[in-house]
C-alpha positions as CSV (number, residue, x, y, z in Angstrom):
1,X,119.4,58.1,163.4
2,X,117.9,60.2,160.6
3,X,117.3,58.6,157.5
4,X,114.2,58.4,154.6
5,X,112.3,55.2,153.8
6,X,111.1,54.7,150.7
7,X,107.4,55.6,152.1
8,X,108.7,59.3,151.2
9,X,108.7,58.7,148.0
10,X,105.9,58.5,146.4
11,X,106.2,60.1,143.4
12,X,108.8,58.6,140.9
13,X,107.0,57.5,138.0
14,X,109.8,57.3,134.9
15,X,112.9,58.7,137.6
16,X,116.1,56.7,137.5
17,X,116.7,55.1,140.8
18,X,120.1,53.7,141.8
19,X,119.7,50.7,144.6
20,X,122.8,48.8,146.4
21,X,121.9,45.4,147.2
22,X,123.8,42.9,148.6
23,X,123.5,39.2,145.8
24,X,126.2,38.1,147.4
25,X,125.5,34.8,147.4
26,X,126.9,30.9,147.5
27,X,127.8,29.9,144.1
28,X,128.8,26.4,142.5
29,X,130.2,26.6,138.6
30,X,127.4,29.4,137.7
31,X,124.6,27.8,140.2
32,X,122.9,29.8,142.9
33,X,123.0,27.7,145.6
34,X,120.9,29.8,147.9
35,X,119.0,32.5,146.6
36,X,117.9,34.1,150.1
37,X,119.9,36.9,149.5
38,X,118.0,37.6,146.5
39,X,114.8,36.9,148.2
40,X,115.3,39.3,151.0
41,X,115.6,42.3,148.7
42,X,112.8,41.3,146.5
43,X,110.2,44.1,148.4
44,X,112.6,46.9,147.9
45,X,112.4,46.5,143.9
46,X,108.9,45.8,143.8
47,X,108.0,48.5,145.7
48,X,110.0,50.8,143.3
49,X,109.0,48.8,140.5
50,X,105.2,49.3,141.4
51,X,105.7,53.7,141.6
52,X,106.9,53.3,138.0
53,X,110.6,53.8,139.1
54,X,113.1,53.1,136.6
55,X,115.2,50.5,138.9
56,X,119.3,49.8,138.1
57,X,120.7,47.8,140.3
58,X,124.4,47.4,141.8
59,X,125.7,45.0,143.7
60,X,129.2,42.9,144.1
61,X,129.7,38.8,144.0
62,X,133.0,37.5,145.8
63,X,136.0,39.2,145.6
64,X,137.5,39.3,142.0
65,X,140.6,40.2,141.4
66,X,141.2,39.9,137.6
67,X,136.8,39.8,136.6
68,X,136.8,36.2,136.5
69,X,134.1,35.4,134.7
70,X,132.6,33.0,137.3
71,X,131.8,36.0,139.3
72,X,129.5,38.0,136.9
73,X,126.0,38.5,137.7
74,X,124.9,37.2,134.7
75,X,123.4,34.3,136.5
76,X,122.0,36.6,139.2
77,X,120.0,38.9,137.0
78,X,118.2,35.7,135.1
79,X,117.6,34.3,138.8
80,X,115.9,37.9,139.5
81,X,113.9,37.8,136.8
82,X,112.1,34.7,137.4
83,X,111.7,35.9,141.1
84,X,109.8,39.2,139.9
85,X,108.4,37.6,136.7
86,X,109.3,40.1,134.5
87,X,111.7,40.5,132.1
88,X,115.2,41.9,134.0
89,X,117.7,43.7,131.8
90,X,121.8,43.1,132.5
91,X,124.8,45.3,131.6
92,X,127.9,43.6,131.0
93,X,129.8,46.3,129.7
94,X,131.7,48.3,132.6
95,X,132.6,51.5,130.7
96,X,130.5,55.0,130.8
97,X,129.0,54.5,127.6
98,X,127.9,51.3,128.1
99,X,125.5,52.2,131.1
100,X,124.5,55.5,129.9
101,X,123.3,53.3,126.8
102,X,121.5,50.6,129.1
103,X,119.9,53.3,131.4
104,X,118.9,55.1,128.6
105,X,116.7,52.4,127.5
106,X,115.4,51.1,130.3
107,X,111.6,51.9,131.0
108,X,109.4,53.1,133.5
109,X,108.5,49.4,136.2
110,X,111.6,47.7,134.7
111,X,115.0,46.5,136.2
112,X,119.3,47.1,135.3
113,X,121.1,45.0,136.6
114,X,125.0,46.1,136.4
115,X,127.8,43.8,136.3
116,X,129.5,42.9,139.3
117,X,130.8,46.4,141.1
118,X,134.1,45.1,142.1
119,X,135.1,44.9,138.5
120,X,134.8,48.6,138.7
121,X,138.3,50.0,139.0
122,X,137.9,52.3,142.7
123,X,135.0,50.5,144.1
124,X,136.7,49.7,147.2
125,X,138.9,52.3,147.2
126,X,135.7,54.4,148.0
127,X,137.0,56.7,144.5
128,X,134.6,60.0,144.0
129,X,135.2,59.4,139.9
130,X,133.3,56.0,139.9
131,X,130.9,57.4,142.0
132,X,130.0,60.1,139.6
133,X,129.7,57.9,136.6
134,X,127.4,55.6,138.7
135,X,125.4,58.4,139.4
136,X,124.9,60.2,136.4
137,X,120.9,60.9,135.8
138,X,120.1,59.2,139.1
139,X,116.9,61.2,141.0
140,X,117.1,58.7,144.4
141,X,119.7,56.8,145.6
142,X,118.9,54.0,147.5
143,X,120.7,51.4,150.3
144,X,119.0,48.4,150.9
145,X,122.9,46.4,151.1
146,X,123.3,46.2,155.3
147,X,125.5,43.3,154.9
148,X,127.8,45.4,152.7
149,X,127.5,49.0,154.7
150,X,130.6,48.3,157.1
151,X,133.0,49.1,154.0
152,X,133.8,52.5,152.9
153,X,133.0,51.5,149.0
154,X,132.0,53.4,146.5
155,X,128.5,52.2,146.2
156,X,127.8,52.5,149.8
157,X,129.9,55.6,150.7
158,X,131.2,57.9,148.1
159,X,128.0,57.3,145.9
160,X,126.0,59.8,148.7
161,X,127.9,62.6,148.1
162,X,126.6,62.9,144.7
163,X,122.7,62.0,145.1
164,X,120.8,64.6,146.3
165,X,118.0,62.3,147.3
166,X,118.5,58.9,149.9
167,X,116.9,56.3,151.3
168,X,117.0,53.1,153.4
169,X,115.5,49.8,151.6
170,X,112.5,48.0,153.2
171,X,115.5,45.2,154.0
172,X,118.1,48.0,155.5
173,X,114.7,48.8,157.2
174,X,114.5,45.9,159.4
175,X,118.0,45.2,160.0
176,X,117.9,49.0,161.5
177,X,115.1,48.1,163.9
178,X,116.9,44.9,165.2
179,X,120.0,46.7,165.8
180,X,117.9,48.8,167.9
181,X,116.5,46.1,169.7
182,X,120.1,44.6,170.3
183,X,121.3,48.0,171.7
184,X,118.8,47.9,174.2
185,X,120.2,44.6,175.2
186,X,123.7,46.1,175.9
187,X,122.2,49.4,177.5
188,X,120.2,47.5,179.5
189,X,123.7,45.1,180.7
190,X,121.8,42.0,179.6
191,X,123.7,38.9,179.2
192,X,124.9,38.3,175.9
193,X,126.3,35.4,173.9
194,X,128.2,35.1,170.4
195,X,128.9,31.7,168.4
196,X,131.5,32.9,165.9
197,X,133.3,30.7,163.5
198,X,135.0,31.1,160.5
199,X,137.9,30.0,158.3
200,X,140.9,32.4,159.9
201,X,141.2,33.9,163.0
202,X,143.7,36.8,161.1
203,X,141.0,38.1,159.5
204,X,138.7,38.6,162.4
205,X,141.4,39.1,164.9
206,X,140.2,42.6,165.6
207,X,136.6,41.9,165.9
208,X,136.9,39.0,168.5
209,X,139.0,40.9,171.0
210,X,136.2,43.7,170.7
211,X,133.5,41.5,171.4
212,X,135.2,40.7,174.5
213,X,134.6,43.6,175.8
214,X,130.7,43.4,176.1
215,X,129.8,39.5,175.9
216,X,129.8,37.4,178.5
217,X,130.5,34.0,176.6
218,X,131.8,33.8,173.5
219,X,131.9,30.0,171.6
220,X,134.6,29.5,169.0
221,X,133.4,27.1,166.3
222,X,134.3,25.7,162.6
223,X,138.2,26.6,161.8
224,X,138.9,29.1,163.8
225,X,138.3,26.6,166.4
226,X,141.3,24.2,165.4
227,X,143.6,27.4,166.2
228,X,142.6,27.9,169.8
229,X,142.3,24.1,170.3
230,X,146.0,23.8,169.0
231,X,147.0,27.2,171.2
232,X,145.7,24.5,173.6
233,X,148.5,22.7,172.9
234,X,146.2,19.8,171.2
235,X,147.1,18.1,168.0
236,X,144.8,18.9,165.4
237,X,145.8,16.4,162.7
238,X,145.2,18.0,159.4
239,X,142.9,20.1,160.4
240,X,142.8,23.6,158.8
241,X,144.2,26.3,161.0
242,X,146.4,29.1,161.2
243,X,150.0,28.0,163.1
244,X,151.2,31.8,163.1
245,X,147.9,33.0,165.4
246,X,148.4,30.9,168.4
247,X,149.5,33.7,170.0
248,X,147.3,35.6,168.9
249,X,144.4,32.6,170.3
250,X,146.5,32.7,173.3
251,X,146.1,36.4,173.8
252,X,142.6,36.1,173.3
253,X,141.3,33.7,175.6
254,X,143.8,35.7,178.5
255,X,141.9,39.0,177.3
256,X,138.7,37.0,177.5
257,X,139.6,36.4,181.2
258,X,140.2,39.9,182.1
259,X,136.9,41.1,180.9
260,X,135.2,38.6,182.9
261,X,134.1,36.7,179.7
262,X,134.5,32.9,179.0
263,X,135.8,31.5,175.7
264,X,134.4,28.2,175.0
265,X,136.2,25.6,172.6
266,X,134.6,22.1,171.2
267,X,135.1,19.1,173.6
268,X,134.6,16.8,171.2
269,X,134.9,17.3,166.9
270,X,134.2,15.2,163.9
271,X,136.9,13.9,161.7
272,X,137.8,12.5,158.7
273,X,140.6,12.6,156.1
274,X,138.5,14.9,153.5
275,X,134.9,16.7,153.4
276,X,133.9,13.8,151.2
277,X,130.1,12.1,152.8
278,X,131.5,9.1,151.3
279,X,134.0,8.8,154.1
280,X,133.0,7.4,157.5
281,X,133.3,10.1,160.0
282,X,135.3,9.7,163.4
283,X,134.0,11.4,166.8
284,X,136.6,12.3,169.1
285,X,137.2,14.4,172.0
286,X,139.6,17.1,171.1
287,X,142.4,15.3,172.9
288,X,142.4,12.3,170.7
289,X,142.6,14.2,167.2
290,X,144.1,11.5,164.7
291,X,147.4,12.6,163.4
292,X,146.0,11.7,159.8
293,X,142.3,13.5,160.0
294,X,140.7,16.9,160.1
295,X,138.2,18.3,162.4
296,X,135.4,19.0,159.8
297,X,132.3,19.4,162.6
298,X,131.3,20.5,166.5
299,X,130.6,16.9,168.4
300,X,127.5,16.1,169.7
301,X,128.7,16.6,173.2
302,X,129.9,20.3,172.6
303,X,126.6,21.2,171.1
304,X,124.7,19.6,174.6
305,X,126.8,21.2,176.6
306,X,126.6,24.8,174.4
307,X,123.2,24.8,174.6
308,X,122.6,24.1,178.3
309,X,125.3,27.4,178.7
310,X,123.0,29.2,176.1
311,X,119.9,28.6,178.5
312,X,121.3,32.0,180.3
313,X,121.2,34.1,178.0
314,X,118.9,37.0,177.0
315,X,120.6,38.0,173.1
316,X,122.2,35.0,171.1
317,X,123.8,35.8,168.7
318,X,125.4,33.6,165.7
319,X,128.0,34.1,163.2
320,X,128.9,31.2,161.6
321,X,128.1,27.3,160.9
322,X,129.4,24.8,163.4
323,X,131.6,23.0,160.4
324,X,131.6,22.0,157.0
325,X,128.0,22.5,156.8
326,X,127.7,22.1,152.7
327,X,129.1,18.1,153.4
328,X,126.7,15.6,154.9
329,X,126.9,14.2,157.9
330,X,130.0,17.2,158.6
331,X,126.7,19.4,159.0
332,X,124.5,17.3,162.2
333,X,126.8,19.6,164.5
334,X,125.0,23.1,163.1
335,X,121.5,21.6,162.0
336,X,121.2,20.1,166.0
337,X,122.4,23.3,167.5
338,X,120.2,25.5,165.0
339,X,117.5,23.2,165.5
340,X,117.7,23.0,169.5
341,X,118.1,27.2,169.7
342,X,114.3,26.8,169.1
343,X,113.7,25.7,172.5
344,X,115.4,28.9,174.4
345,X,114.4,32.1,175.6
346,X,117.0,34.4,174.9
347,X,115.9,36.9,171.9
348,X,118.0,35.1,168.8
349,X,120.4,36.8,166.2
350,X,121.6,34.8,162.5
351,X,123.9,37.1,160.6
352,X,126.0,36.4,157.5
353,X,126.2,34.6,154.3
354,X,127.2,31.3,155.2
355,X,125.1,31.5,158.3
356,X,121.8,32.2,156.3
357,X,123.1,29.2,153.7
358,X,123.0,27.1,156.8
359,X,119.8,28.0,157.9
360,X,118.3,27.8,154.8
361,X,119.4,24.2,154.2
362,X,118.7,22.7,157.8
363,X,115.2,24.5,157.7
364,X,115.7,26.1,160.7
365,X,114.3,29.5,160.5
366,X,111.9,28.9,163.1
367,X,114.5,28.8,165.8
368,X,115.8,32.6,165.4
369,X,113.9,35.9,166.0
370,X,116.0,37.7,163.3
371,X,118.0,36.5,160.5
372,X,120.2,39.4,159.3
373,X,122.0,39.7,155.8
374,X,124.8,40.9,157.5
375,X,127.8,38.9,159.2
376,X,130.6,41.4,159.5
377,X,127.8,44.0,159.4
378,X,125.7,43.4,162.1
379,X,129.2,42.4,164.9
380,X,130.2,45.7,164.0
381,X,127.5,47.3,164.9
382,X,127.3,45.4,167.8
383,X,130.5,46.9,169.3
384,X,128.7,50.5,168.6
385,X,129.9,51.2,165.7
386,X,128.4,53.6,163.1
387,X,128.8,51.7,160.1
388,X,129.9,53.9,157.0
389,X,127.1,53.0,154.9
390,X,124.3,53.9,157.7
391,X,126.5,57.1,157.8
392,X,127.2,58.3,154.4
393,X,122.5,57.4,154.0
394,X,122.1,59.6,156.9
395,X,124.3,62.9,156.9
């Protein structure tokens, strides 16, 4: 892969630079409730900041889809500034004139942040207008936003046709080298396991039949879970799942068999009627799902048994909490396994925003050898992918 870091460039006292981040992070009624996101792109800007570069940064929050107001990056842009200590500046106007205005002023060591990209009309239809407007004046162009790069957007795709100069991020940096490192894995036919979970299997439906065809154990958590475990033909009480994918969850775990990989479902879950902590929790095996309750966590037992499975692996690789993580106790299920991954050989893998959340609030970074910004990112470029972001920063 050819690409520039920003070591080869040196020289940009007073030039506009454009740089995609990724500040997607969790919010709660205009609170950051983890800013490790914001964190992990902190050396990019102060490197730029430091050559004298004129920094304006782009970036999207959620998926708007009439620019709620809740998802500005208002409160982003004051949470950067008291990370970098210096004063950041934030455009809330989305029109041409506005940004020409607010680059304009900005000086030499300082920092624009725009508002949210994806109240851009065309940012993810990947439209060449936006991405001339975003690019007007800009000397360097630069992609620090992995987690973002397996979308043909605007700010990741189009934006490269009309920068001359490009470069990967110090963040984009690293992720780079660990997807090297997990290649190597695959070439070399290592053994390889994935803990995936999520809210809908519909909307990673493609992505779990392709990892099929190069893991040798995948574990099916949060969920997604209660859909397989119903395909089961289980009851699943209340719990939230998808009744028109069992089908689908059926076709899966055959496909699963026919690649010589094993699907593994919870043995036992947590219940209760709501994510409340102020309701007693109920552990059952997933047999004896109250009618009246929702699976909200991964048992105890499931976690035992998931890690003594894990003990044969050489790349771990996890995508996803165990359950309702953000609720006490509904998160003992992903703080024991997080914790307990710790003890195991197998080079480890955390990717994607809920995942780093997780982490983050269990304390459990010790236990993994790479935490990656990226959760649909980095399992794309795990099936071999070359994600249009990398591609668009390299041509």
């Amino acid at each position: 892969m050819n690409y520039k870091t920003l070591s080869n460039f040196e020289n940009l006292q007073g030039q506009l630079v454009l740089v995609r981040v990724d500040f997607n992070v969790p919010m709660n009624n205009g609170k950051i409730l983890d800013n490790a996101r914001i964190q992990a792109h902190l050396p990019t800007i102060k490197n730029l900041t430091d050559k004298g570069a004129r920094v304006v940064i782009i970036s999207h929050l959620g998926r708007p889809t009439n620019n709620e107001p809740e998802l500005s990056l208002l409160p982003i842009a004051n949470e950067l500034e008291k990370l970098l200590d210096q004063s950041v500046s934030f455009c809330s106007g989305i029109d041409k004139q506005f940004i020409d205005q607010a680059k304009a002023a900005l000086k030499p060591g300082k920092v624009l942040i725009l508002e949210n990209i994806r109240f851009f009309d065309g940012e993810t239809d990947n439209d060449t207008f936006l991405a001339s407007m975003l690019s007007n004046d800009v000397s360097l162009y630069v992609n620090d936003a992995f987690a973002s790069s397996h979308r043909s957007h605007t700010s990741v795709d189009a934006i490269c046709k009309f920068v001359k100069q490009k470069a990967v991020g110090m963040l984009m940096e690293e992720e780079l080298r660990n997807l090297n490192i997990i290649d190597k894995f695959k070439q070399e036919q290592k053994k390889i396991a994935i803990i995936s979970s999520g809210a809908k299997i519909s909307t990673k439906l493609g992505l779990l039949r392709n990892l099929l065809d190069y893991a040798d154990d995948v574990f099916i958590a949060g969920a997604m879970a209660n859909t397989f475990i119903a395909s089961q033909g289980y009851e699943v009480g209340t719990s939230k799942h998808e009744e028109d994918m069992l089908k689908e969850a059926k076709a899966i775990i055959e496909q699963a068999a026919d690649n010589n990989c094993q699907i593994h479902l919870p043995t036992d879950v947590v219940c209760s009627y709501e994510p409340k902590s102020d309701l007693e929790p109920t552990a059952v095996s997933i047999d004896n799902i109250p009618a009246s309750m929702m699976a909200l966590d991964t048992g105890s037992e499931t976690v035992a048994n998931w890690i003594e499975k894990l003990k044969e692996h050489d790349l771990i690789l996890i995508n996803g909490p165990l359950g309702v993580f953000e609720v006490s106790p509904f998160d003992n299920g992903t703080n024991e396994l997080f914790k307990q991954l710790n003890e195991l050989g197998g080079y480890k893998v955390a990717g994607g925003g809920d995942t780093l959340y997780a982490i983050h609030k269990s304390g459990t970074e010790a236990s993994f050898d790479f935490i990656s910004t990226g959760g649909g990112a980095l399992l794309e470029a795990l099936e071999g992918k070359m994600l249009p972001g990398i591609k668009a920063i390299t041509e």
